[in-house]
Short mmCIF file of the C-alpha atoms (twelve columns), coordinates in Angstrom:
data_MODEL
# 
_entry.id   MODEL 
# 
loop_
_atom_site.group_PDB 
_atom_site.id 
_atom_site.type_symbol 
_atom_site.label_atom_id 
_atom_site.label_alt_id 
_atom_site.label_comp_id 
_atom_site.label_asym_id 
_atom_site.label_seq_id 
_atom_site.Cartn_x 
_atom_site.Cartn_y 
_atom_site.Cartn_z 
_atom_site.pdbx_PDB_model_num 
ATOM 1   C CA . UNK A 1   98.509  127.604 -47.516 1 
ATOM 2   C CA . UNK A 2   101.966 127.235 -49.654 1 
ATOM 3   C CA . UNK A 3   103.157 125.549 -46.911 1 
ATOM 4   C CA . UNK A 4   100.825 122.839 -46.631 1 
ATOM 5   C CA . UNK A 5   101.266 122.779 -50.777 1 
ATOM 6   C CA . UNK A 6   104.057 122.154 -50.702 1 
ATOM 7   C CA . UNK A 7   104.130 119.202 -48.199 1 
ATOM 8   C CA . UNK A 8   101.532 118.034 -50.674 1 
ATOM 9   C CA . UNK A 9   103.903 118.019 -53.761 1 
ATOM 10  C CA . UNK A 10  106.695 116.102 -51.992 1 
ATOM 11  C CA . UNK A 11  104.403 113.873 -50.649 1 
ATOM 12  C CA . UNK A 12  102.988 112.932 -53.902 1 
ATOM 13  C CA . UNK A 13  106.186 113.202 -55.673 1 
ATOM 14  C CA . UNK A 14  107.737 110.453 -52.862 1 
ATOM 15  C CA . UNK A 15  104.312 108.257 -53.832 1 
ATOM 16  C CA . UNK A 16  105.436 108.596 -57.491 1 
ATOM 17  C CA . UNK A 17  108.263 107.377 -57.105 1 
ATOM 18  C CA . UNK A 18  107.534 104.339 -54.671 1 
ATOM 19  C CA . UNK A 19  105.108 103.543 -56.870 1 
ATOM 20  C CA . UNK A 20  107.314 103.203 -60.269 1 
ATOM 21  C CA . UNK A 21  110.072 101.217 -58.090 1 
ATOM 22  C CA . UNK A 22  107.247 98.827  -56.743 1 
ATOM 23  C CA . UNK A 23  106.561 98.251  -60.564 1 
ATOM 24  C CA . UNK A 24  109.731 97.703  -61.951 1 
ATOM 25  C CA . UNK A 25  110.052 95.513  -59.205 1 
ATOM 26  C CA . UNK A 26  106.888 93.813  -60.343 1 
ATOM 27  C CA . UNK A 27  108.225 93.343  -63.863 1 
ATOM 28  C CA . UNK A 28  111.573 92.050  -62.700 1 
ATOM 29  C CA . UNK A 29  109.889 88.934  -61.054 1 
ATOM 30  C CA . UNK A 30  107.438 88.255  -63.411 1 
ATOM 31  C CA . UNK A 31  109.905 87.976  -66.391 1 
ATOM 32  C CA . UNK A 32  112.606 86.870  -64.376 1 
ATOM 33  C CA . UNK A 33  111.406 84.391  -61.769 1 
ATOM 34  C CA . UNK A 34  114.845 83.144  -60.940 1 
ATOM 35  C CA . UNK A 35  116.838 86.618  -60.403 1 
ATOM 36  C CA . UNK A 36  115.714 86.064  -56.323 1 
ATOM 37  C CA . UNK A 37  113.818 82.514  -55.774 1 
ATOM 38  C CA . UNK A 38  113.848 81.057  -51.924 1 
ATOM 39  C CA . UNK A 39  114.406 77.877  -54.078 1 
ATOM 40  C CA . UNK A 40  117.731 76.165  -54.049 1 
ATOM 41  C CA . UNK A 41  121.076 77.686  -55.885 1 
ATOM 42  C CA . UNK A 42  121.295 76.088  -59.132 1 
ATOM 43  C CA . UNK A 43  123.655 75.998  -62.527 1 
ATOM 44  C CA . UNK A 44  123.035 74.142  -65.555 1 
ATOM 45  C CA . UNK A 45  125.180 73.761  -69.081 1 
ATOM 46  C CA . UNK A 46  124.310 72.494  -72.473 1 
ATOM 47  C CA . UNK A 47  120.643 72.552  -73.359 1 
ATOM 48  C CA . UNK A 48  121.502 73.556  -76.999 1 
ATOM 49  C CA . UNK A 49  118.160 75.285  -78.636 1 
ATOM 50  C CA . UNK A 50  116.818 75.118  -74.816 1 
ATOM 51  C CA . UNK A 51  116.700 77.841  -72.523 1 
ATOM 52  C CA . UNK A 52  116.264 76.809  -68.812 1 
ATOM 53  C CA . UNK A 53  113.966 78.920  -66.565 1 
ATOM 54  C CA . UNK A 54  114.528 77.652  -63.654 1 
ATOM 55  C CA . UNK A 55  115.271 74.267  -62.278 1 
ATOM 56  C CA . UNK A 56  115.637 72.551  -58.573 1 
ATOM 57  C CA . UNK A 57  113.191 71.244  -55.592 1 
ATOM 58  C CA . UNK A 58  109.476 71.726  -54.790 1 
ATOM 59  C CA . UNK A 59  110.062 69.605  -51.616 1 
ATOM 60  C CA . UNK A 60  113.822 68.812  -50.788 1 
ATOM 61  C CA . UNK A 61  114.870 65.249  -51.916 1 
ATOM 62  C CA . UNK A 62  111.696 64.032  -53.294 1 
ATOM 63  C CA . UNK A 63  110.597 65.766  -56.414 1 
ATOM 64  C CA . UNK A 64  112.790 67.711  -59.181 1 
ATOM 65  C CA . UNK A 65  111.372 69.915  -61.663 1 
ATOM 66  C CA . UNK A 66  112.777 71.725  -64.380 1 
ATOM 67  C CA . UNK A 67  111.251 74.410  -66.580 1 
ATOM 68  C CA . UNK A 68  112.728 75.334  -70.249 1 
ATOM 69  C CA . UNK A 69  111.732 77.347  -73.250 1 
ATOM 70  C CA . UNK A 70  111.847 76.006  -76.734 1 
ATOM 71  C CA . UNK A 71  114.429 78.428  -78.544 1 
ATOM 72  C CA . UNK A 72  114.215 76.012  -81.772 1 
ATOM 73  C CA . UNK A 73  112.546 78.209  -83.882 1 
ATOM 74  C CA . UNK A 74  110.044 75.226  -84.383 1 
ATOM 75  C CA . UNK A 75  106.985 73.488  -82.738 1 
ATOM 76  C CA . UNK A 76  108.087 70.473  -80.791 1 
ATOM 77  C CA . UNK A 77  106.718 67.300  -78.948 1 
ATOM 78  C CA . UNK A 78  108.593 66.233  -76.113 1 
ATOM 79  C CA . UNK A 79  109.082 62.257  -76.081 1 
ATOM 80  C CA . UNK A 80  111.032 61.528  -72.755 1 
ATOM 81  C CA . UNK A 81  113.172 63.288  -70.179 1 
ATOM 82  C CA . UNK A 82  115.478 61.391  -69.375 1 
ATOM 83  C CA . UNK A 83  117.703 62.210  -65.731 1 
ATOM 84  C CA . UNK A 84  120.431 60.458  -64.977 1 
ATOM 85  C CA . UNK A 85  121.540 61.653  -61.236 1 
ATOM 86  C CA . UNK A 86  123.895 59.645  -58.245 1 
ATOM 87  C CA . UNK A 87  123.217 56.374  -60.293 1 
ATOM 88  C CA . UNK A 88  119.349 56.608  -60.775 1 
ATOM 89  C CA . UNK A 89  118.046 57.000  -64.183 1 
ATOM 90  C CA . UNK A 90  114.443 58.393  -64.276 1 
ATOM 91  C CA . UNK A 91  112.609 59.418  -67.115 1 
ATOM 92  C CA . UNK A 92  110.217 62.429  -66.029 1 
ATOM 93  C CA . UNK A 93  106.311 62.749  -66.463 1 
ATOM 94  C CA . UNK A 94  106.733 65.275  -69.137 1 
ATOM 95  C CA . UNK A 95  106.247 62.975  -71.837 1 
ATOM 96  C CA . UNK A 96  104.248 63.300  -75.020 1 
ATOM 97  C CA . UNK A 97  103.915 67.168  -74.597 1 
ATOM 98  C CA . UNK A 98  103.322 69.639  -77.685 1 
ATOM 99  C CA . UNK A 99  105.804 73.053  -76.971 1 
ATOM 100 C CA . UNK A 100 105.370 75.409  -79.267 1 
ATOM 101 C CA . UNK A 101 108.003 77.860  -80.571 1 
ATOM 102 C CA . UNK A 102 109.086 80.167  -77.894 1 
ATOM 103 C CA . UNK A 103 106.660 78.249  -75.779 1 
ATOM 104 C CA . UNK A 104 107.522 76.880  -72.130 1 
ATOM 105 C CA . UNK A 105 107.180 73.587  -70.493 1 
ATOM 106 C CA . UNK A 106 108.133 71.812  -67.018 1 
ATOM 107 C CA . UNK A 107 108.736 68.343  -66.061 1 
ATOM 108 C CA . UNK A 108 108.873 66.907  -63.147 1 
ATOM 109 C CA . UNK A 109 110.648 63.829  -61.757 1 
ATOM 110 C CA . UNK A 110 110.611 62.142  -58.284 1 
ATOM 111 C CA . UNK A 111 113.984 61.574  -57.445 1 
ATOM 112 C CA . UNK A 112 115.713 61.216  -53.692 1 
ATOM 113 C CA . UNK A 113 118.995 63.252  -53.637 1 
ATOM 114 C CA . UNK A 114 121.269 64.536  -51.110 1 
ATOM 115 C CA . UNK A 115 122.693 68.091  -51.437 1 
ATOM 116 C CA . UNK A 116 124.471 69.079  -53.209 1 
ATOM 117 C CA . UNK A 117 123.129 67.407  -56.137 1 
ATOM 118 C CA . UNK A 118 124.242 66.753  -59.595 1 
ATOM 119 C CA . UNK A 119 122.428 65.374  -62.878 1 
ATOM 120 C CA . UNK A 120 122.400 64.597  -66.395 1 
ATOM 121 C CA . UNK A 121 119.496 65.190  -68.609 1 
ATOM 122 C CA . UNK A 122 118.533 64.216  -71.632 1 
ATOM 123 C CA . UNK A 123 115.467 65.515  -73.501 1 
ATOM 124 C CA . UNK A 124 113.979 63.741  -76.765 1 
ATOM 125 C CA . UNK A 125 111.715 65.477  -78.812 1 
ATOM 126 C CA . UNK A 126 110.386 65.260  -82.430 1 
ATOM 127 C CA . UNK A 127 109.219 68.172  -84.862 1 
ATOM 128 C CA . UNK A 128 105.434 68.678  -84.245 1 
ATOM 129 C CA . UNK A 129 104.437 70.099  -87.936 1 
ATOM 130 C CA . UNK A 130 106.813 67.328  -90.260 1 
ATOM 131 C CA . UNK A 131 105.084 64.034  -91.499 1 
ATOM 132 C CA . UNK A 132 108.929 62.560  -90.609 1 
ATOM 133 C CA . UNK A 133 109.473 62.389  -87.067 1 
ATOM 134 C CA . UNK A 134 112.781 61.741  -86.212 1 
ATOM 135 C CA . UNK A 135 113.787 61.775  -82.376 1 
ATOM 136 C CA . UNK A 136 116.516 64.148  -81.290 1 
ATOM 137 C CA . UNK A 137 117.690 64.533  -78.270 1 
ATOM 138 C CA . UNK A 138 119.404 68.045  -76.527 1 
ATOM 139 C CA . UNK A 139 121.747 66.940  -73.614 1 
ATOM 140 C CA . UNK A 140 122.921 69.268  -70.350 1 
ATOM 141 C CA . UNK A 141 123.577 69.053  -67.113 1 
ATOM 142 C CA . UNK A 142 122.216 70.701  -63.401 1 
ATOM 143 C CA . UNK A 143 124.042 70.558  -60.495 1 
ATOM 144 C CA . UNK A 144 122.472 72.633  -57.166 1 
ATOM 145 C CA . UNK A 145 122.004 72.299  -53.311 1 
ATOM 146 C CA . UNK A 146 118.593 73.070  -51.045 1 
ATOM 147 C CA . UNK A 147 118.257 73.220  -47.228 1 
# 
């Protein structure tokens, strides 16, 4: 009988611990969507009061998305997205959006690139809660590649 209690205990102690791995696993890719992504290899810069999620290729060459969080401490309305990339400027369909503080948004432009690929983006928003709505714009740059 201790015998067979004792290959109980292990066994439940191994389950345990598979099953706090399998949710700190869990965690790390729901809070952190880009740590491993089968997406393309991407970098970005600038973005001042932006933070980007994560940014690339649904479909290789045809249509670019990128995802940011509004760090501005304020609620915003995005006015245009501007991408400027190999000599086509684009302005994305994320236009006219309300992001609220600490909120997220994604926008999404069809663009035909080759990899590696390089752009400049330029995103114009306006306060949401001010009766004066001046546009401002945050400027960075993403460069990648996909297969």
């Amino acid at each position: 009988m201790q015998r067979g209690q004792a290959t109980l205990e292990l066994l439940l102690g191994y389950s345990i611990a598979l099953i706090i791995i399998a949710i700190a696993l869990a965690l790390v890719f729901m809070f952190y969507p880009g740590v491993v992504s089968a997406g393309p290899s991407s970098t970005y810069s600038g973005f001042s009061g932006l933070r980007i999620v994560q940014q690339g290729y649904y479909s290789p060459g045809t249509l670019y998305f990128i995802k940011f969080q509004n760090l501005l401490n304020e609620n915003i309305n995005i006015n245009a997205v501007y991408f400027l990339a190999s000599g086509l400027n684009k302005t994305g369909v994320c236009t006219a959006i309300y992001v609220p503080a600490l909120g997220y948004e994604e926008c999404n432009v069809s663009l035909r690139l080759s990899s590696p690929y390089s752009a400049n983006i330029q995103i114009v928003y306006s306060p949401a809660n001010t009766s004066i709505k001046p546009n401002i714009q945050i400027v960075g740059s993403v460069s990648g590649s996909f297969s």
